[in-house]
TORKOL-4160 file (C-alpha; in steps of 0.2 Angstrom, whole numbers, padded with zeros to 4 digits, m for minus):
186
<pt num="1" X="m0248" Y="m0026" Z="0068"/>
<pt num="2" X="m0244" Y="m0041" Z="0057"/>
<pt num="3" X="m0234" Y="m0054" Z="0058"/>
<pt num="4" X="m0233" Y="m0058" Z="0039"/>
<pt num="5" X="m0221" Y="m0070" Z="0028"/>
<pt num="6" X="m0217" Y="m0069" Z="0009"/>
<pt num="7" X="m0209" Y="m0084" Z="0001"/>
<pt num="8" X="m0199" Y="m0079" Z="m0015"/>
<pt num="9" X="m0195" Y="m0094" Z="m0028"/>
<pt num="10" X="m0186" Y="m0092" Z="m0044"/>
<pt num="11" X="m0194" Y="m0100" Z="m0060"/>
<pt num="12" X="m0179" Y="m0093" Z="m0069"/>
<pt num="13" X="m0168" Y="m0079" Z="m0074"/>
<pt num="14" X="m0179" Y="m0066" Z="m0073"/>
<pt num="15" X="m0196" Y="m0074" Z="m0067"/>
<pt num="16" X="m0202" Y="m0078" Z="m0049"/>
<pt num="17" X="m0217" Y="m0084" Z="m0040"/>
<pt num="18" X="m0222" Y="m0077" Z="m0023"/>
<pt num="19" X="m0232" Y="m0087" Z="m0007"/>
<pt num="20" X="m0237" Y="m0074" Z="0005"/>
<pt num="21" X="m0247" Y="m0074" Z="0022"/>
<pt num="22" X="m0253" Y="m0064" Z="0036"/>
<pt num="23" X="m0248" Y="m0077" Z="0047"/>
<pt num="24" X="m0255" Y="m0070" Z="0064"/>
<pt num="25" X="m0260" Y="m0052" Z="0068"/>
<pt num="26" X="m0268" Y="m0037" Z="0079"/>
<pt num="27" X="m0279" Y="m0021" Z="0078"/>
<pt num="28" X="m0282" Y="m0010" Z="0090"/>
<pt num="29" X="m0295" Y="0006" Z="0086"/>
<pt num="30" X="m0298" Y="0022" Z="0097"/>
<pt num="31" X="m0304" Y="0037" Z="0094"/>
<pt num="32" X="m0322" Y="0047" Z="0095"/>
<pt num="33" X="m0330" Y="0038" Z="0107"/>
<pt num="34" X="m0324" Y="0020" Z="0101"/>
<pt num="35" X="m0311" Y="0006" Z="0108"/>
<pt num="36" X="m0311" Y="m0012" Z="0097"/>
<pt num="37" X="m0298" Y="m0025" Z="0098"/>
<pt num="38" X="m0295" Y="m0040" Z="0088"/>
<pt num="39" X="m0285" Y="m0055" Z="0084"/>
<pt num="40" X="m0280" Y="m0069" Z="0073"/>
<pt num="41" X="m0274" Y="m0075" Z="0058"/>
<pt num="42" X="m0274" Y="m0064" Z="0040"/>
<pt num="43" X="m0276" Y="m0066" Z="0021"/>
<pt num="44" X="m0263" Y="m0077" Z="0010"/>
<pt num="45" X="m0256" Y="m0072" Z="m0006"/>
<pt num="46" X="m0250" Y="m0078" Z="m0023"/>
<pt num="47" X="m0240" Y="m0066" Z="m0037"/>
<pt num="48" X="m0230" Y="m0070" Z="m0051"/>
<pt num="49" X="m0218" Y="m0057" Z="m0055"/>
<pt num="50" X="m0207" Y="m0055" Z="m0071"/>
<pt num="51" X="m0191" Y="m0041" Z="m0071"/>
<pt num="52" X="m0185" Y="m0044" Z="m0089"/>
<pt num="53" X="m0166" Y="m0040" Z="m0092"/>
<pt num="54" X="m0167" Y="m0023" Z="m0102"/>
<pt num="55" X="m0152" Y="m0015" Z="m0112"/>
<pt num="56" X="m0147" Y="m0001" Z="m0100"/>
<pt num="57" X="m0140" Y="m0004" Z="m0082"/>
<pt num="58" X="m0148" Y="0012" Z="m0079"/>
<pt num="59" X="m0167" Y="0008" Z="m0079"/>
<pt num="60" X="m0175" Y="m0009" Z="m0072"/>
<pt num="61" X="m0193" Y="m0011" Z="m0073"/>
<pt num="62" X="m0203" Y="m0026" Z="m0065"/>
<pt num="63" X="m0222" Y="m0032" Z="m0066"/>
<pt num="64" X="m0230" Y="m0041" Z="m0053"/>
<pt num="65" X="m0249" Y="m0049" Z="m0055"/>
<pt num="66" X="m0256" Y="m0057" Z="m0037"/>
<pt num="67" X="m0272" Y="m0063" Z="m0029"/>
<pt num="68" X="m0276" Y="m0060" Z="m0011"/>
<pt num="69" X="m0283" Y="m0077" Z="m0003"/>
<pt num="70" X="m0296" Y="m0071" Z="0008"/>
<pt num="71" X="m0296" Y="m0086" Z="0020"/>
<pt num="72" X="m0294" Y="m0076" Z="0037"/>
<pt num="73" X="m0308" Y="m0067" Z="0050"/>
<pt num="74" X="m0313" Y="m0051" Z="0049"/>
<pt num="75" X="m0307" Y="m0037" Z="0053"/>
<pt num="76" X="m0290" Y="m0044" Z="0050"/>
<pt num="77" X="m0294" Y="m0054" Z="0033"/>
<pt num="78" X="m0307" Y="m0064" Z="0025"/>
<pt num="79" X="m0312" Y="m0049" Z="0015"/>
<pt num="80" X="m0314" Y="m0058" Z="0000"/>
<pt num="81" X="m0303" Y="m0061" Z="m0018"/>
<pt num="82" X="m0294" Y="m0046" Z="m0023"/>
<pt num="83" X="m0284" Y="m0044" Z="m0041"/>
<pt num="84" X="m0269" Y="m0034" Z="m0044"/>
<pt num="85" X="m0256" Y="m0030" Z="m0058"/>
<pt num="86" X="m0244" Y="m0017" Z="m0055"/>
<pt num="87" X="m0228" Y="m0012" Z="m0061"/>
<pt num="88" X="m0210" Y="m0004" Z="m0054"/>
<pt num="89" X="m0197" Y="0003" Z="m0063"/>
<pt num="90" X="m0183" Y="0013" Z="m0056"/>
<pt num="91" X="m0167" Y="0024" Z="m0064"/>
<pt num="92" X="m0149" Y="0023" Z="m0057"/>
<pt num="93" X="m0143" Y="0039" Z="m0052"/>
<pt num="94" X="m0124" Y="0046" Z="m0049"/>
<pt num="95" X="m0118" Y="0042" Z="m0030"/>
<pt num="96" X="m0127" Y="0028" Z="m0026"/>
<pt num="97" X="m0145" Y="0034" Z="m0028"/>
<pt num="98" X="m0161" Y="0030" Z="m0036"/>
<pt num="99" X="m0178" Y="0037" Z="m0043"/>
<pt num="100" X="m0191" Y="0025" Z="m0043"/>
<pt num="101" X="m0211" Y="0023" Z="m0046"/>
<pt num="102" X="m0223" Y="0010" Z="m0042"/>
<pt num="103" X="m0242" Y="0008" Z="m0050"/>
<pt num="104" X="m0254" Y="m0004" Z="m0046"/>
<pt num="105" X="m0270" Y="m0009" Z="m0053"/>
<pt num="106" X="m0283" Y="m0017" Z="m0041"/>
<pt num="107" X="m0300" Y="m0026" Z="m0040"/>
<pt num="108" X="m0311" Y="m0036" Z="m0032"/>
<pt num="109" X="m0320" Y="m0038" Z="m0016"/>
<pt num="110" X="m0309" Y="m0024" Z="m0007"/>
<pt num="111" X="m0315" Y="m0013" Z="m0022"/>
<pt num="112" X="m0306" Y="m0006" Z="m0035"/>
<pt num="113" X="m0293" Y="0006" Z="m0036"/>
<pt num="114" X="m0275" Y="0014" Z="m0042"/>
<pt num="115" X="m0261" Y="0016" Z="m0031"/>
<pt num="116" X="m0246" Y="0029" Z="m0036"/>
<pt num="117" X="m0230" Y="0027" Z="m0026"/>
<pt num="118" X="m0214" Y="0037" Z="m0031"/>
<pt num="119" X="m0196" Y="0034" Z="m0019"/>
<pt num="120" X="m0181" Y="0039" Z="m0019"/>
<pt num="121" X="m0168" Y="0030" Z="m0013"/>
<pt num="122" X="m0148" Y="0035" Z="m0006"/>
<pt num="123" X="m0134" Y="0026" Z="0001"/>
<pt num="124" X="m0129" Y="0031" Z="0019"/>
<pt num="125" X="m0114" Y="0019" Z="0019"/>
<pt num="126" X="m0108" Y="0004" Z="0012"/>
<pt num="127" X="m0121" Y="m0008" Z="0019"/>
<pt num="128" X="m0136" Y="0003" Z="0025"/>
<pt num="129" X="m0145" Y="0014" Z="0013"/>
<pt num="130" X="m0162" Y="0023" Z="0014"/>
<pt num="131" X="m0179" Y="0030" Z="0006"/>
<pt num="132" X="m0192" Y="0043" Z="0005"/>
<pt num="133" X="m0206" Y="0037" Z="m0001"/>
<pt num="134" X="m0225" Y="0045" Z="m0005"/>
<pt num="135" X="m0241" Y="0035" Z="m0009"/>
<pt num="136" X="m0256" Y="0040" Z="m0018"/>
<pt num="137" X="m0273" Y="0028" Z="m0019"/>
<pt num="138" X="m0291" Y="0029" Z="m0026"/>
<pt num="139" X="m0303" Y="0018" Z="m0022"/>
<pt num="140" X="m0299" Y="0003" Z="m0013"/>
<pt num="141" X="m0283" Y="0009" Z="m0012"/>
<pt num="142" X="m0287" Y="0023" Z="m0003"/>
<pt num="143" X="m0271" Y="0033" Z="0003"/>
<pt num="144" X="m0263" Y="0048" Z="0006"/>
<pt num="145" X="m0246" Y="0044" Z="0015"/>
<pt num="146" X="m0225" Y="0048" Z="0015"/>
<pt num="147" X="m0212" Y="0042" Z="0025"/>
<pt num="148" X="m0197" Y="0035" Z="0023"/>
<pt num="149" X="m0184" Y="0018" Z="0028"/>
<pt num="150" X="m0169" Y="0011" Z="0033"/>
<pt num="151" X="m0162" Y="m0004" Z="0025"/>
<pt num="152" X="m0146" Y="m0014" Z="0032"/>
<pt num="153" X="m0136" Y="m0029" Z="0022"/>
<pt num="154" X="m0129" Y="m0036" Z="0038"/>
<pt num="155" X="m0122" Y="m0050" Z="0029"/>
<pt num="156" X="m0124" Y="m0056" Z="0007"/>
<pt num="157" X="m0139" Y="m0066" Z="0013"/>
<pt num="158" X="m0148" Y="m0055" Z="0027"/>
<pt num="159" X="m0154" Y="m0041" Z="0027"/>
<pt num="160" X="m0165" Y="m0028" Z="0038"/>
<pt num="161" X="m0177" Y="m0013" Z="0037"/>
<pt num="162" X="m0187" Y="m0003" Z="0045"/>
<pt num="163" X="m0200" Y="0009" Z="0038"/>
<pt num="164" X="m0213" Y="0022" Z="0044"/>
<pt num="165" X="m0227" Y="0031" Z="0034"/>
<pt num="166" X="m0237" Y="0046" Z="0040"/>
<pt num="167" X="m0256" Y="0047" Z="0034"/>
<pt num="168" X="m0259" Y="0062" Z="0027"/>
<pt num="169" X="m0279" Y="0066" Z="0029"/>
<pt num="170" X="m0294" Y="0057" Z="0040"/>
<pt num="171" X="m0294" Y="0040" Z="0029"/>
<pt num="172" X="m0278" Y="0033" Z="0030"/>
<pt num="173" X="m0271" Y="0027" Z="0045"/>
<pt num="174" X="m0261" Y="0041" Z="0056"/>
<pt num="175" X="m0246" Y="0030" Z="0057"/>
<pt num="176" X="m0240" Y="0013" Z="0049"/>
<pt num="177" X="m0223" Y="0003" Z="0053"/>
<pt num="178" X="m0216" Y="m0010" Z="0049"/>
<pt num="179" X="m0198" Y="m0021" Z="0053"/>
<pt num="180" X="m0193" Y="m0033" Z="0043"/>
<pt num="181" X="m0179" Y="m0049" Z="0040"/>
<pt num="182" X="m0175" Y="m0055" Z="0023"/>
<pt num="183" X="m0165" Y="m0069" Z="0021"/>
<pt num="184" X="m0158" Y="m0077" Z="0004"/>
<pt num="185" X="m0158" Y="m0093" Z="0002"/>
<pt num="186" X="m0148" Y="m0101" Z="m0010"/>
């Protein structure tokens, strides 16, 4: 588990930086003979994303480039500097759904890598919508997951998900969760 922060800051219309850290966080591993535990604090983070305004309401693309700050202990951080540029764009579809694809480029001390990530993402009402989502990573990136989440826009400013991927073979983990508050500020 992580408890981790993202700070978002527009620099204008369609650029933002992002401030990210693994503020505090758990592992526990089991399995064929072994039982480790650990504690403590993670990695920070710095991006710089740019979603230009394209012509068509139906497409958007964003890129993001980021550096991980590898200031925390193992097994939890501290694994070095690691580079990435990847990009997201996504197409509107009729009633309220959407086809989207992530790739992202890595380097660095935690190797390199590509990561593939199609989703598709529906409205189940007005205010809660979800996802199916697959990932695909060489390298440092390593995975081979799906799953799916929930999104909720409880008011204009807040809103909350929940998410759950399912590993799909002995290198990535079995299962991965995650909550999550987002809160605008204006």
């Amino acid at each position: 588990w992580s408890a981790a922060t993202l700070f978002r800051a527009g620099l204008g219309q369609t650029l933002e930086v992002q401030l990210g850290a693994d503020s505090w966080g758990g592992q526990r591993v089991r399995g064929s003979g072994m039982h480790e535990s650990a504690h403590g604090g993670g990695d920070g983070s710095i991006a710089l994303k740019w979603a230009p305004v394209l012509a068509t309401d139906a497409m958007t693309l964003a890129v993001k480039a980021g550096t991980t700050l590898g200031w925390g202990k193992a097994p939890l951080g501290g694994g070095g500097t690691t580079h990435d540029i990847g990009a997201t764009v996504a197409w509107a579809l009729p009633d309220d759904a959407s086809l989207a694809l992530y790739v992202d480029r890595q380097w660095g001390a935690q190797g390199d890598g590509w990561l593939l990530s199609p989703s598709y993402g529906f409205a189940l009402g007005e205010d809660v919508s979800a996802y199916l989502e697959a990932g695909y990573g060489t390298g440092g990136q390593h995975m081979r997951a799906a799953g799916a989440g929930v999104t909720w826009m409880v008011t204009p400013r807040l809103q909350l998900d929940a998410s759950l991927l399912r590993g799909l073979d002995a290198e990535t983990a079995d299962w991965q969760g995650g909550i999550g508050l987002a809160l605008y500020f204006d």
